[in-house]
PDB file of N, CA, C and O in Angstrom:
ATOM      1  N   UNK A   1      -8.254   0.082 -36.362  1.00  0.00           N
ATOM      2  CA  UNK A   1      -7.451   1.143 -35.818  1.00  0.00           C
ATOM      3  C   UNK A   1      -7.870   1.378 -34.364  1.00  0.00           C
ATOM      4  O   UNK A   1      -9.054   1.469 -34.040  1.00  0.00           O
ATOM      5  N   UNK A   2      -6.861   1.471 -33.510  1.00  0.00           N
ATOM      6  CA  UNK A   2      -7.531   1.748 -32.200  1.00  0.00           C
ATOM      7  C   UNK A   2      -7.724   2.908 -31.687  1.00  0.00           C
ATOM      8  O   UNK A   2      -7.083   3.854 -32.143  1.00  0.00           O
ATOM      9  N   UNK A   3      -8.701   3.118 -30.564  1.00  0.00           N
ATOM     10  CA  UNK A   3      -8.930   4.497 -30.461  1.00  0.00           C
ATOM     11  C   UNK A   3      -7.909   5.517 -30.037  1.00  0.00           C
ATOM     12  O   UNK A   3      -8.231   6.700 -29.924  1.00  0.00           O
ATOM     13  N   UNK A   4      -6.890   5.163 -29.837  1.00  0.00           N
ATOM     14  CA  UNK A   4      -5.820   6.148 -29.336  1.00  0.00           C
ATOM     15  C   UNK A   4      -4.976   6.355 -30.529  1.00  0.00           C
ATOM     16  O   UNK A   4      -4.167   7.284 -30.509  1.00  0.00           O
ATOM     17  N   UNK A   5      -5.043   5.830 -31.244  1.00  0.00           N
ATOM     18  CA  UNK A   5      -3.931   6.329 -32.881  1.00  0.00           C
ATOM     19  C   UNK A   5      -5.299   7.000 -33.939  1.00  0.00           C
ATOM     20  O   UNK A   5      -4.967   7.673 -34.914  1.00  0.00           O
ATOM     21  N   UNK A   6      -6.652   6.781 -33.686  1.00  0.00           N
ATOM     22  CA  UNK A   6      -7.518   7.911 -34.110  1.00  0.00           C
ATOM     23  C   UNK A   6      -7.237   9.252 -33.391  1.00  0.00           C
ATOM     24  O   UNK A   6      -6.704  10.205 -33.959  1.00  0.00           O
ATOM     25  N   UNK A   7      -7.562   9.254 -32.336  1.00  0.00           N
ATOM     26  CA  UNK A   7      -6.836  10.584 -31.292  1.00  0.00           C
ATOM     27  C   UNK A   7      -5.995  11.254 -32.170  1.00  0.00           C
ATOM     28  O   UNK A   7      -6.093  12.255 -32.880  1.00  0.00           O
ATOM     29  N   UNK A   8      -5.028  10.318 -31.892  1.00  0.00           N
ATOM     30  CA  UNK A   8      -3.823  10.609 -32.726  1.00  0.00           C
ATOM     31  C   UNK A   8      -3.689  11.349 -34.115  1.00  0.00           C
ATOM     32  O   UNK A   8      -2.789  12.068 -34.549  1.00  0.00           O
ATOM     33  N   UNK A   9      -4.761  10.977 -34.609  1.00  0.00           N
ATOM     34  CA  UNK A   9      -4.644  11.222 -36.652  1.00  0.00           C
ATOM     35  C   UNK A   9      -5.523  12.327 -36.112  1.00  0.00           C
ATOM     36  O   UNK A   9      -5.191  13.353 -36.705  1.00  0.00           O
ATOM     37  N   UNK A  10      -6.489  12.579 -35.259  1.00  0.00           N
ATOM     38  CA  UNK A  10      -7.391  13.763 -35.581  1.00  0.00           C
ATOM     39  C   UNK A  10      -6.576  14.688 -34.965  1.00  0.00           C
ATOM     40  O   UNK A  10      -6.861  15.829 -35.327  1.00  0.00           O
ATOM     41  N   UNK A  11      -5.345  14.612 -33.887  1.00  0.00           N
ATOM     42  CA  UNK A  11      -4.845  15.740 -33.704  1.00  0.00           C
ATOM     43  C   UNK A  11      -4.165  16.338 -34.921  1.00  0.00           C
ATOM     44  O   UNK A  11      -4.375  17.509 -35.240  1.00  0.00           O
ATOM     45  N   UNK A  12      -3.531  15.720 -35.452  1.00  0.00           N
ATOM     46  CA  UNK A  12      -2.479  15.981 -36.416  1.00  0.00           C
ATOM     47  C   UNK A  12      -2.738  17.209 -37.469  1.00  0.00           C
ATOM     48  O   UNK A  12      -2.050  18.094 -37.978  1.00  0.00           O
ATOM     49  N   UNK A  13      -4.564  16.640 -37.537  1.00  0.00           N
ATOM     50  CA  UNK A  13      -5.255  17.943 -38.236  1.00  0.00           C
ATOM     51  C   UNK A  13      -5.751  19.306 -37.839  1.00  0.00           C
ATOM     52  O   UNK A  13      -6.355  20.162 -38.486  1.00  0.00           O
ATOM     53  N   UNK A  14      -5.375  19.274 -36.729  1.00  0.00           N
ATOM     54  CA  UNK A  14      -5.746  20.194 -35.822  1.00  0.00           C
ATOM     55  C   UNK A  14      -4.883  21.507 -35.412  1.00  0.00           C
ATOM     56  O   UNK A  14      -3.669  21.325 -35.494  1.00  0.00           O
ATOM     57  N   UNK A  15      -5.175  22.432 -35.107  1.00  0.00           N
ATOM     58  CA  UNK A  15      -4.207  23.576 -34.897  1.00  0.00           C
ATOM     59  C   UNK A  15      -3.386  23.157 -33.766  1.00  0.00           C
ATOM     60  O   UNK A  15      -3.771  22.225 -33.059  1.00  0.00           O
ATOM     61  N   UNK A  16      -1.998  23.926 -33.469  1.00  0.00           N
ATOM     62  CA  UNK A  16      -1.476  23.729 -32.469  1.00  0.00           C
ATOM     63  C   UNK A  16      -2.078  24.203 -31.057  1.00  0.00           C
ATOM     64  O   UNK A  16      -1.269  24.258 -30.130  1.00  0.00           O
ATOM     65  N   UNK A  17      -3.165  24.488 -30.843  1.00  0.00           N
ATOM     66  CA  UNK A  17      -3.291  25.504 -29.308  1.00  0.00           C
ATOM     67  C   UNK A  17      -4.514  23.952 -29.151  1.00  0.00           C
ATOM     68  O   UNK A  17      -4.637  23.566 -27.988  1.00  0.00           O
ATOM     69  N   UNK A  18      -5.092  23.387 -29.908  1.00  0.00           N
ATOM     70  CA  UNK A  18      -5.928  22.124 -30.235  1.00  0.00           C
ATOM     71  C   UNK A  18      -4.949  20.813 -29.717  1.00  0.00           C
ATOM     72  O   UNK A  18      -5.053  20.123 -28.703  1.00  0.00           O
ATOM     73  N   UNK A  19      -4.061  20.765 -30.718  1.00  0.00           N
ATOM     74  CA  UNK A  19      -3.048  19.529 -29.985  1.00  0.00           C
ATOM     75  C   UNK A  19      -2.847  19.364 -28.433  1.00  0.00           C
ATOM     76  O   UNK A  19      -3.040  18.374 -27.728  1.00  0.00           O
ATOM     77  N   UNK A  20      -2.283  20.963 -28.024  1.00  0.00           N
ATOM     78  CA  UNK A  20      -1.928  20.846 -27.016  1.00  0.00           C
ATOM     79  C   UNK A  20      -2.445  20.139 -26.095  1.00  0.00           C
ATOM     80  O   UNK A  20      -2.103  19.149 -25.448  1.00  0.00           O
ATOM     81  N   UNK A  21      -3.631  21.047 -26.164  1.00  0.00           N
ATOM     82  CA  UNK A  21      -4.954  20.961 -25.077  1.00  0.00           C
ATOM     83  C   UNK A  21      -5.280  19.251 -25.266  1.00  0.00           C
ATOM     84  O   UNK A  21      -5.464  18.813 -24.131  1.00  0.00           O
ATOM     85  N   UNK A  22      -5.373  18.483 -25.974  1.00  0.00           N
ATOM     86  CA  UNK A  22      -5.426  17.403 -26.129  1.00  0.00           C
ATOM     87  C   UNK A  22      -4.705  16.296 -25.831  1.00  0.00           C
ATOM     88  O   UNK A  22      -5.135  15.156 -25.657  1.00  0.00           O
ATOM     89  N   UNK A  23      -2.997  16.890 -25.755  1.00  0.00           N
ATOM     90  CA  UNK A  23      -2.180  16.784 -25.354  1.00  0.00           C
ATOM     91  C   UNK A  23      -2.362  16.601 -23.994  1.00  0.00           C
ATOM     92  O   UNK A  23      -1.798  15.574 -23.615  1.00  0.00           O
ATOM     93  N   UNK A  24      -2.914  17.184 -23.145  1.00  0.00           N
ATOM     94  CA  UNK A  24      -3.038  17.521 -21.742  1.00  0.00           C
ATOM     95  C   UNK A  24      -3.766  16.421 -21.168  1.00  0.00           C
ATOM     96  O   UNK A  24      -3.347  15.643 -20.311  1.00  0.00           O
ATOM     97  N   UNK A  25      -5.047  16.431 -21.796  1.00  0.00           N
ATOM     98  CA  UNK A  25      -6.213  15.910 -21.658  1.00  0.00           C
ATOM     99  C   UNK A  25      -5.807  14.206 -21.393  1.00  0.00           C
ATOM    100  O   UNK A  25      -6.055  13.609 -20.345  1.00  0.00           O
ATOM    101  N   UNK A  26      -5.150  13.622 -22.565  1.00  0.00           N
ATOM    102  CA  UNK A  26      -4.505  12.901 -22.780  1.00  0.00           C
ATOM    103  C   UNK A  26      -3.900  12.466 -21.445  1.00  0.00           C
ATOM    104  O   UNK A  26      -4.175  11.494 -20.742  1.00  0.00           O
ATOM    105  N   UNK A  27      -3.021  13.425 -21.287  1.00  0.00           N
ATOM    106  CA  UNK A  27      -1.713  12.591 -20.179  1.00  0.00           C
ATOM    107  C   UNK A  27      -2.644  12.878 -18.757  1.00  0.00           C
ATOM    108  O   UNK A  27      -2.114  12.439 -17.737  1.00  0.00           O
ATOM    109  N   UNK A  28      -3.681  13.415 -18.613  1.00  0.00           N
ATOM    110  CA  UNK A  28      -4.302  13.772 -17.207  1.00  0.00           C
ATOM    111  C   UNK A  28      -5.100  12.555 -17.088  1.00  0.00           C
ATOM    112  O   UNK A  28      -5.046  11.949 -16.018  1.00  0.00           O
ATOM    113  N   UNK A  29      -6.032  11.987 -18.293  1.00  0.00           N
ATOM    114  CA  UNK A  29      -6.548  10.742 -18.026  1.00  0.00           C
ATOM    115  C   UNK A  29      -5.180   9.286 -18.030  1.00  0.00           C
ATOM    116  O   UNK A  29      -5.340   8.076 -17.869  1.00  0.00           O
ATOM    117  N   UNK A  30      -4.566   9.677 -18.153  1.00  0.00           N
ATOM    118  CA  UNK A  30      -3.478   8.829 -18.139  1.00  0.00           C
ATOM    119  C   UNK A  30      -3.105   8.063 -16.605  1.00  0.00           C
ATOM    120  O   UNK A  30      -3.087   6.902 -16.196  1.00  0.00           O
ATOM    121  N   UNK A  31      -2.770   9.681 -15.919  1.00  0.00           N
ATOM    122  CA  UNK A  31      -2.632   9.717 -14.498  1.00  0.00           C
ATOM    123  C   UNK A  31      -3.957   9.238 -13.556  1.00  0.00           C
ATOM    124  O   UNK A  31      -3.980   8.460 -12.602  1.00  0.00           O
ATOM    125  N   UNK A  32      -5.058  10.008 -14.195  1.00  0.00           N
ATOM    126  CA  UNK A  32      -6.323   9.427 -13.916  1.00  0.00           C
ATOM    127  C   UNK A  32      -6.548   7.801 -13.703  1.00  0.00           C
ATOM    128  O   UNK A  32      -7.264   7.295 -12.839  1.00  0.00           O
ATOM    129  N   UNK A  33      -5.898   7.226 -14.529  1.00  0.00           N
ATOM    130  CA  UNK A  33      -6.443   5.890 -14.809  1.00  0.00           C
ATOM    131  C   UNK A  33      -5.106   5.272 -13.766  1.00  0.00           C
ATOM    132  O   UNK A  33      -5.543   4.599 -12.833  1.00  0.00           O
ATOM    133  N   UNK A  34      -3.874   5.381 -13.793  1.00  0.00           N
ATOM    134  CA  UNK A  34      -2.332   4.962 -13.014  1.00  0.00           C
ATOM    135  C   UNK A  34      -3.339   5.248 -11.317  1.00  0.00           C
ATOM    136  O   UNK A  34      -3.287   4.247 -10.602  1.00  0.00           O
ATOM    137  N   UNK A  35      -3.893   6.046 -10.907  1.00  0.00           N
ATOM    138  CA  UNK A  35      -4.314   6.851  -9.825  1.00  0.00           C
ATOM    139  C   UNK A  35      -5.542   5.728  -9.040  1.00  0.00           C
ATOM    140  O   UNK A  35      -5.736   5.365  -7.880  1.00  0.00           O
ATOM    141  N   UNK A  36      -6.099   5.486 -10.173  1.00  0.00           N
ATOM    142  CA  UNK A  36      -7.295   4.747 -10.219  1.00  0.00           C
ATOM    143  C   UNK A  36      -7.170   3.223  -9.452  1.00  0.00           C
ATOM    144  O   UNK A  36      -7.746   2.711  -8.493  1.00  0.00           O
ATOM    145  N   UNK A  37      -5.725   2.624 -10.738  1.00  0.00           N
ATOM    146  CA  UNK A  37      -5.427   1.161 -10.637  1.00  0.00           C
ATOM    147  C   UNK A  37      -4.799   0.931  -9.110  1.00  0.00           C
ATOM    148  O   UNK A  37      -5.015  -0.096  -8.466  1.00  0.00           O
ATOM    149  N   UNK A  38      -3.880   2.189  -8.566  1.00  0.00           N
ATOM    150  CA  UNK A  38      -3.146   2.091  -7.653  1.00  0.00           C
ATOM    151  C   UNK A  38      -3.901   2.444  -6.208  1.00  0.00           C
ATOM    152  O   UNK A  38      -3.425   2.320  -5.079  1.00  0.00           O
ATOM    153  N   UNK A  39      -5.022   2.848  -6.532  1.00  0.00           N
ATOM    154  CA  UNK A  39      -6.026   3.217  -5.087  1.00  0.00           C
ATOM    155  C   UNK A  39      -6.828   1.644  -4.860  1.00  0.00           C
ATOM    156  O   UNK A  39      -6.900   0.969  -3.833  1.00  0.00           O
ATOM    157  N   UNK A  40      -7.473   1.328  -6.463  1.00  0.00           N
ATOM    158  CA  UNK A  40      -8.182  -0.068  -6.310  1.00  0.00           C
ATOM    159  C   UNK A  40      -7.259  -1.395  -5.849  1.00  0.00           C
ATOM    160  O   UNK A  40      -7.837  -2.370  -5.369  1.00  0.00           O
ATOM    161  N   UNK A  41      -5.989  -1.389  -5.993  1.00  0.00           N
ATOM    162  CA  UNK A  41      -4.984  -2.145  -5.204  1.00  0.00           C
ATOM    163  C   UNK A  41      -4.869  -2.272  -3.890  1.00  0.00           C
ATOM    164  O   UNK A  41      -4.812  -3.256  -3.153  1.00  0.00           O
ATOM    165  N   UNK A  42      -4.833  -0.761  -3.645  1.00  0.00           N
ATOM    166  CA  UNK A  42      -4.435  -0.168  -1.912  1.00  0.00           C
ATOM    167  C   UNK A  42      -6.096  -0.953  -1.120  1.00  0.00           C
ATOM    168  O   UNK A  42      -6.106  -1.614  -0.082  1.00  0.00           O
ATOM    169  N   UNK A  43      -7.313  -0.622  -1.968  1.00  0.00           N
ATOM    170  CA  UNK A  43      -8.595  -0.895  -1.714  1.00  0.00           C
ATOM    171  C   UNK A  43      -8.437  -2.586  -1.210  1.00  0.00           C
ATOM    172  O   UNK A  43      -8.225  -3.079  -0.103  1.00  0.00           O
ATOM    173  N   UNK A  44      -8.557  -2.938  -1.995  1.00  0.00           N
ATOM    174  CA  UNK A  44      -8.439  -4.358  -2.286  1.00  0.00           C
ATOM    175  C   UNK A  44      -7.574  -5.219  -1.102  1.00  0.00           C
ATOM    176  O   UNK A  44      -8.056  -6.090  -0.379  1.00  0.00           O
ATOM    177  N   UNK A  45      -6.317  -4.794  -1.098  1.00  0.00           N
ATOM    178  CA  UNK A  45      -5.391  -5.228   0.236  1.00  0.00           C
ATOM    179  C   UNK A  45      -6.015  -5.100   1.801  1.00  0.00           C
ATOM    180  O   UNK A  45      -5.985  -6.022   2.617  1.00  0.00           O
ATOM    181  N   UNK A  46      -6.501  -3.958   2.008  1.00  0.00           N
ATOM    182  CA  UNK A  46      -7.280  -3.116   3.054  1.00  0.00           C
ATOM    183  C   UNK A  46      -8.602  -4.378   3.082  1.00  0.00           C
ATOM    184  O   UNK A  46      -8.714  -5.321   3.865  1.00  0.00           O
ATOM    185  N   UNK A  47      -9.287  -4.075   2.202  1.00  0.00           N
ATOM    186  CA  UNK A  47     -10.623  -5.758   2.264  1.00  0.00           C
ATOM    187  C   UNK A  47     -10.297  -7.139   2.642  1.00  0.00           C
ATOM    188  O   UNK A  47     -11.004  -7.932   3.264  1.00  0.00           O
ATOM    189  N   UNK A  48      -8.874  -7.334   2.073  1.00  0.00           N
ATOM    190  CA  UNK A  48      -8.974  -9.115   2.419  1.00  0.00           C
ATOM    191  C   UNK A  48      -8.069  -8.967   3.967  1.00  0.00           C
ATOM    192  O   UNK A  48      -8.125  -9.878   4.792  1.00  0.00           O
ATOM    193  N   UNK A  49      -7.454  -8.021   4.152  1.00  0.00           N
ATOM    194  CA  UNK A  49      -7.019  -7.469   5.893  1.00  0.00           C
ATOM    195  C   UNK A  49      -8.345  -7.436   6.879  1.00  0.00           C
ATOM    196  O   UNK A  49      -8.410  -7.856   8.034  1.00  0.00           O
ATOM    197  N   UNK A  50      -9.258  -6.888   6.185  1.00  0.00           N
ATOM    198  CA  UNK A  50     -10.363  -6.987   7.108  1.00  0.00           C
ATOM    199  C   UNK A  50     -11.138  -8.309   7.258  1.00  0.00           C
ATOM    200  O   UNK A  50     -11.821  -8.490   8.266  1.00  0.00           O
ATOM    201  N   UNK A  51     -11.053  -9.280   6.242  1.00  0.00           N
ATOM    202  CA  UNK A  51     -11.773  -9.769   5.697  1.00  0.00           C
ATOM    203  C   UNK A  51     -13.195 -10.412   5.336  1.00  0.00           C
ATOM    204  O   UNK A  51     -13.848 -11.437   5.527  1.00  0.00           O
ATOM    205  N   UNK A  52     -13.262  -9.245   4.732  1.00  0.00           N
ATOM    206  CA  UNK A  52     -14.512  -9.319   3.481  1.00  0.00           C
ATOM    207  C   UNK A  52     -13.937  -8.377   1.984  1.00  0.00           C
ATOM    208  O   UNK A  52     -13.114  -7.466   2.080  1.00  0.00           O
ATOM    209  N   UNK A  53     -14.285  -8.624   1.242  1.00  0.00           N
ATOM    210  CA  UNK A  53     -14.315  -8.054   0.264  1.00  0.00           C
ATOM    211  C   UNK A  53     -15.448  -7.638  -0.859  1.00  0.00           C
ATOM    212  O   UNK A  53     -15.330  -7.640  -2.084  1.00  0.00           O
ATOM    213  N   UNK A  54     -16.651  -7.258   0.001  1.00  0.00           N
ATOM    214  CA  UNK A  54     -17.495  -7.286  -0.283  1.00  0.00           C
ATOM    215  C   UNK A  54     -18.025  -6.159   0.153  1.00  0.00           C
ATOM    216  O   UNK A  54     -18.854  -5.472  -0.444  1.00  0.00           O
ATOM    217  N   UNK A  55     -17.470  -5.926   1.379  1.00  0.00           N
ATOM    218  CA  UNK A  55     -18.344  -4.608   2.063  1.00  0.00           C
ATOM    219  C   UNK A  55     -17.469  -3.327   2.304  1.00  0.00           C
ATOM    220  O   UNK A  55     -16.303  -3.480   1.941  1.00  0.00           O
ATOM    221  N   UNK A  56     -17.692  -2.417   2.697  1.00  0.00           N
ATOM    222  CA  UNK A  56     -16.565  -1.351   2.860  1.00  0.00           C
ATOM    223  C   UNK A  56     -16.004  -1.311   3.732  1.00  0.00           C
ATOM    224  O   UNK A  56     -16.310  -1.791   4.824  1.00  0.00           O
ATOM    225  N   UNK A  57     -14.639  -0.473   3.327  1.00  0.00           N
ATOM    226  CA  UNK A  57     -13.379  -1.019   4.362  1.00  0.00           C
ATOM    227  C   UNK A  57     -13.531   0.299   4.922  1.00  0.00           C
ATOM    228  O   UNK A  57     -13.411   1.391   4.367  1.00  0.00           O
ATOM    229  N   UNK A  58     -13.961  -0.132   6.724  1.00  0.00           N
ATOM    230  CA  UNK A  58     -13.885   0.421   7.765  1.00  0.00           C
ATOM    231  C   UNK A  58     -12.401   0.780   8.533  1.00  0.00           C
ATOM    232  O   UNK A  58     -12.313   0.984   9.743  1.00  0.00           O
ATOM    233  N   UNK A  59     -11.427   0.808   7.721  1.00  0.00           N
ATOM    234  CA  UNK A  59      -9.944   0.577   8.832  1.00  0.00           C
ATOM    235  C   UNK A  59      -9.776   2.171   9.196  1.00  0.00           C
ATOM    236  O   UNK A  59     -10.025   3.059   8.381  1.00  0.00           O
ATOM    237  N   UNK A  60      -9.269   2.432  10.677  1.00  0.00           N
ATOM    238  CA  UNK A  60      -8.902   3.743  10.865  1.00  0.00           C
ATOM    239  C   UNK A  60      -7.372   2.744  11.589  1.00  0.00           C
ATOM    240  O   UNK A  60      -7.238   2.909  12.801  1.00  0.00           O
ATOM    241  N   UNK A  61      -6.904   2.324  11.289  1.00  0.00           N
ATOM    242  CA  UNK A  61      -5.730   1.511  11.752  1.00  0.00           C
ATOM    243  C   UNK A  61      -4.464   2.583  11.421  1.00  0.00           C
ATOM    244  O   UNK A  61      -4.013   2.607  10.275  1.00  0.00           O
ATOM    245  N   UNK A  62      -3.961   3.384  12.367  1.00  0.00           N
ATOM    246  CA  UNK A  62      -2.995   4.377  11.961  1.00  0.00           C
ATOM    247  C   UNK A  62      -2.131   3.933  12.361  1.00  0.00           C
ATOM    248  O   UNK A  62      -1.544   4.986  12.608  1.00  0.00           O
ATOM    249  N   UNK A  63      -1.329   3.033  12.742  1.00  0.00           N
ATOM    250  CA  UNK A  63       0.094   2.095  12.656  1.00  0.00           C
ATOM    251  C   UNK A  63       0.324   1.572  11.225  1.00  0.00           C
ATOM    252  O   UNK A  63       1.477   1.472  10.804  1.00  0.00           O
ATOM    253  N   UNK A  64      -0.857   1.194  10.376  1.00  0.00           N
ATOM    254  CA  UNK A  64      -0.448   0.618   9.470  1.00  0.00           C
ATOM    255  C   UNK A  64      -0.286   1.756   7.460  1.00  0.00           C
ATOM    256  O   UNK A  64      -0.906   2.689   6.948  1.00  0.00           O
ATOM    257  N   UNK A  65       0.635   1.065   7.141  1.00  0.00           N
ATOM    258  CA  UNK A  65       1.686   2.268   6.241  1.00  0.00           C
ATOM    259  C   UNK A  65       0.353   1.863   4.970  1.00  0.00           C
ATOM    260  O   UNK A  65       0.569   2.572   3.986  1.00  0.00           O
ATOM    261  N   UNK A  66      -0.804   1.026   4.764  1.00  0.00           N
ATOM    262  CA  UNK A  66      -0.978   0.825   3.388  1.00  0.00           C
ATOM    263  C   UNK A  66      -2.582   1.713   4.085  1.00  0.00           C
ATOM    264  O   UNK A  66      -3.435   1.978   3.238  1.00  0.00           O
ATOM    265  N   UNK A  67      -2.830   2.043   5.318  1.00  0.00           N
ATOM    266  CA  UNK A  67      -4.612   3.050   5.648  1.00  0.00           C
ATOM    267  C   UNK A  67      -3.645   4.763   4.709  1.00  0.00           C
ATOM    268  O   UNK A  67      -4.257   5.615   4.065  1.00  0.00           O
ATOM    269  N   UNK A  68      -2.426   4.757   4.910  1.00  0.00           N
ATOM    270  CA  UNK A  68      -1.724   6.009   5.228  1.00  0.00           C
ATOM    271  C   UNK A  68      -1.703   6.416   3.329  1.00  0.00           C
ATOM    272  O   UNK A  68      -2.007   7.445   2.726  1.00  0.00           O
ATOM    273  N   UNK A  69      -1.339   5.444   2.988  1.00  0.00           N
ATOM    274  CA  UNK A  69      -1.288   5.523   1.394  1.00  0.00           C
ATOM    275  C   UNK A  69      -2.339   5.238   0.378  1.00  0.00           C
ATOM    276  O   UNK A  69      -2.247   5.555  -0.808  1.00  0.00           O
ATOM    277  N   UNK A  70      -3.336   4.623   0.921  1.00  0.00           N
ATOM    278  CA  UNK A  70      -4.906   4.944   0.603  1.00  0.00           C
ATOM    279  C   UNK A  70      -4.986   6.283   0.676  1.00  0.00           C
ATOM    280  O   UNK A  70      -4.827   7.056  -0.269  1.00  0.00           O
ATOM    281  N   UNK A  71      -5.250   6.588   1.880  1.00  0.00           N
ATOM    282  CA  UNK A  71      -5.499   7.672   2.252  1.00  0.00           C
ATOM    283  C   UNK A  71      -5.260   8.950   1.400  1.00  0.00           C
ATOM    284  O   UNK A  71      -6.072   9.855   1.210  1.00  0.00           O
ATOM    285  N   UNK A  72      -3.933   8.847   0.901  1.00  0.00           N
ATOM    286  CA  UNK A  72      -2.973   9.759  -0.087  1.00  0.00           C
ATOM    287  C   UNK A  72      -3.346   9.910  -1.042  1.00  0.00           C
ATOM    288  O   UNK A  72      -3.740  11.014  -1.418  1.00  0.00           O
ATOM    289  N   UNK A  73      -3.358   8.472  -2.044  1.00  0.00           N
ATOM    290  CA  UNK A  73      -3.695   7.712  -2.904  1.00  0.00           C
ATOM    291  C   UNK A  73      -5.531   8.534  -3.717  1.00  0.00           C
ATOM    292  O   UNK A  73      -5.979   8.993  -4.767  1.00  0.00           O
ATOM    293  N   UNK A  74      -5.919   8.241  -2.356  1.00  0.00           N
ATOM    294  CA  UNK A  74      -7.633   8.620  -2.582  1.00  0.00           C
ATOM    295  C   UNK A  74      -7.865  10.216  -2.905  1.00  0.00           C
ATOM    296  O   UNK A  74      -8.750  10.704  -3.607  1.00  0.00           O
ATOM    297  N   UNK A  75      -6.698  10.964  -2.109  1.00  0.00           N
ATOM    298  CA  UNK A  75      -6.878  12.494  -2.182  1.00  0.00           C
ATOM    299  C   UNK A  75      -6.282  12.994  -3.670  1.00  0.00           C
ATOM    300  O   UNK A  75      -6.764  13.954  -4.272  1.00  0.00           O
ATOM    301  N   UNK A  76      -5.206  12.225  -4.148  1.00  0.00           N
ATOM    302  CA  UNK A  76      -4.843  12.687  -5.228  1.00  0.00           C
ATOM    303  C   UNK A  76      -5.457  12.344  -6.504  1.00  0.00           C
ATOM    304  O   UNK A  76      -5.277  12.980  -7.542  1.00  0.00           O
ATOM    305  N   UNK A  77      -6.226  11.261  -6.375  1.00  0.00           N
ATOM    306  CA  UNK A  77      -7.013  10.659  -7.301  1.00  0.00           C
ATOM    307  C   UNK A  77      -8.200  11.715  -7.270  1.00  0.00           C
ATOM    308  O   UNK A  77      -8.077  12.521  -8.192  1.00  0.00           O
ATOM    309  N   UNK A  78      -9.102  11.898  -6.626  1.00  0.00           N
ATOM    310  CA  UNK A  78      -9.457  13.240  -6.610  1.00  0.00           C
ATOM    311  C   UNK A  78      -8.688  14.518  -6.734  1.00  0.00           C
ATOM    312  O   UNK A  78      -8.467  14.873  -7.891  1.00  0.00           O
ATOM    313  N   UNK A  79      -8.430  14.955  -6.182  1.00  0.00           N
ATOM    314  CA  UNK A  79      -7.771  15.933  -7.154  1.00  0.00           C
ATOM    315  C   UNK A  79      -7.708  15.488  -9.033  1.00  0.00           C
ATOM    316  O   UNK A  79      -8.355  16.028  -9.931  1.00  0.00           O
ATOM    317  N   UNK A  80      -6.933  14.607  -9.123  1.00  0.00           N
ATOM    318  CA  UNK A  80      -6.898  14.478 -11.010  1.00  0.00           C
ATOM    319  C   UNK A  80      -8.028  14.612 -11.847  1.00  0.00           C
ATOM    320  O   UNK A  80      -8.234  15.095 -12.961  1.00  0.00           O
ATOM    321  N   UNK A  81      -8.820  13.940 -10.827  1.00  0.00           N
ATOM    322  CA  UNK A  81     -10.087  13.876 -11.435  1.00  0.00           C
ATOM    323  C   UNK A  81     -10.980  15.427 -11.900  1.00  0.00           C
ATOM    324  O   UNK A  81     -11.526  15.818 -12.932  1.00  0.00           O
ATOM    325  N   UNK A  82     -10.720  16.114 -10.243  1.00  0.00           N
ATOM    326  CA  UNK A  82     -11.248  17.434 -10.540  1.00  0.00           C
ATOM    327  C   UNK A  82     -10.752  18.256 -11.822  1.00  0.00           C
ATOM    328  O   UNK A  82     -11.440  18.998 -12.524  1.00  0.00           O
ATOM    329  N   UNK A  83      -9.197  17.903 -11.982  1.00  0.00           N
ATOM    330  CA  UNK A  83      -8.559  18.338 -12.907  1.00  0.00           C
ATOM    331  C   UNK A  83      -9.292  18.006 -14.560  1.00  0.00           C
ATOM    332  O   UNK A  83      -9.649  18.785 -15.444  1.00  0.00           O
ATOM    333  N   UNK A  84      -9.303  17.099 -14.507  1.00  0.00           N
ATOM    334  CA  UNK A  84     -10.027  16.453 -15.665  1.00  0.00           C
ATOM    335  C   UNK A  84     -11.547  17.076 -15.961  1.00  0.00           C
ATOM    336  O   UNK A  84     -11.830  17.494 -17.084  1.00  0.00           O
ATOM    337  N   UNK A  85     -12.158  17.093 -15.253  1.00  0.00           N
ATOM    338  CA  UNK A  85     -13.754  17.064 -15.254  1.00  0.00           C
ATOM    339  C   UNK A  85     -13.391  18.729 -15.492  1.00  0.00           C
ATOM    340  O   UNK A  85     -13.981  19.225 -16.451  1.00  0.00           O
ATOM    341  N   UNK A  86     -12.724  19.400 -14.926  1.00  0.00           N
ATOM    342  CA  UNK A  86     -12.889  20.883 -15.556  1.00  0.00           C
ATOM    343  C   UNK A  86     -12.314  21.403 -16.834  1.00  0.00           C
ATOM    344  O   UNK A  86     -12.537  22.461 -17.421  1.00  0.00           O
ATOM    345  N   UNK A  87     -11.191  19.996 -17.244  1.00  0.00           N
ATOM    346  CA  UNK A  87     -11.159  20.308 -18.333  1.00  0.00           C
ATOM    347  C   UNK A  87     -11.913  19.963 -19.496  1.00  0.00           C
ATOM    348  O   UNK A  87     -11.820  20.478 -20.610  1.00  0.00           O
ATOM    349  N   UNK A  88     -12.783  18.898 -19.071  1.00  0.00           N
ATOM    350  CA  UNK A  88     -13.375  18.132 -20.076  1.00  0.00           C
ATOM    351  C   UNK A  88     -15.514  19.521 -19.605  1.00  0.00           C
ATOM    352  O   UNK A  88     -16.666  19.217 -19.914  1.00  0.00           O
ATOM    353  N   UNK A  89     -15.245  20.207 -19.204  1.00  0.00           N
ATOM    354  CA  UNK A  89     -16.384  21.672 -19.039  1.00  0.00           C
ATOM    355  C   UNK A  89     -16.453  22.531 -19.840  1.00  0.00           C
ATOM    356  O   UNK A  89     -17.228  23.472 -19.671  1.00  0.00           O
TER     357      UNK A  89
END
């Protein structure tokens, strides 16, 4: 059984104000993880532009549209995260 249809069966037993919240939890690491894949992409492009991919990407290159969406990318991913970590307090 995988771990997300356990989730699943233990909500079921659970009160509704329980689901919810789980419910939440759920779709925030969801975004968490979509947030994650789509910054380590933006990351990744930005490294072999510089190229290395090994060391950290130094770009302050403000002509280019993928520093601008990192940039975005990185703030909202934080944010979710904060979201998460206070709910998971």
């Amino acid at each position: 059984m995988k771990r997300s249809e356990r989730i699943a069966q233990s909500m079921q037993t659970r009160g509704k104000e329980c689901r919810s919240s789980a419910q939440f939890y759920m779709k925030q690491m969801a975004v968490v993880r979509k947030k994650q894949r789509e910054f380590h992409k933006l990351w990744t492009h930005c490294q072999r532009c510089q190229g290395s991919t090994t060391q950290e990407v130094l770009c302050s290159n403000r002509d280019c549209p993928i520093f601008y969406k990192r940039t975005k990318v990185r703030k909202d991913l934080e944010e979710a995260q904060k979201l998460l970590k206070e709910f998971s307090i």
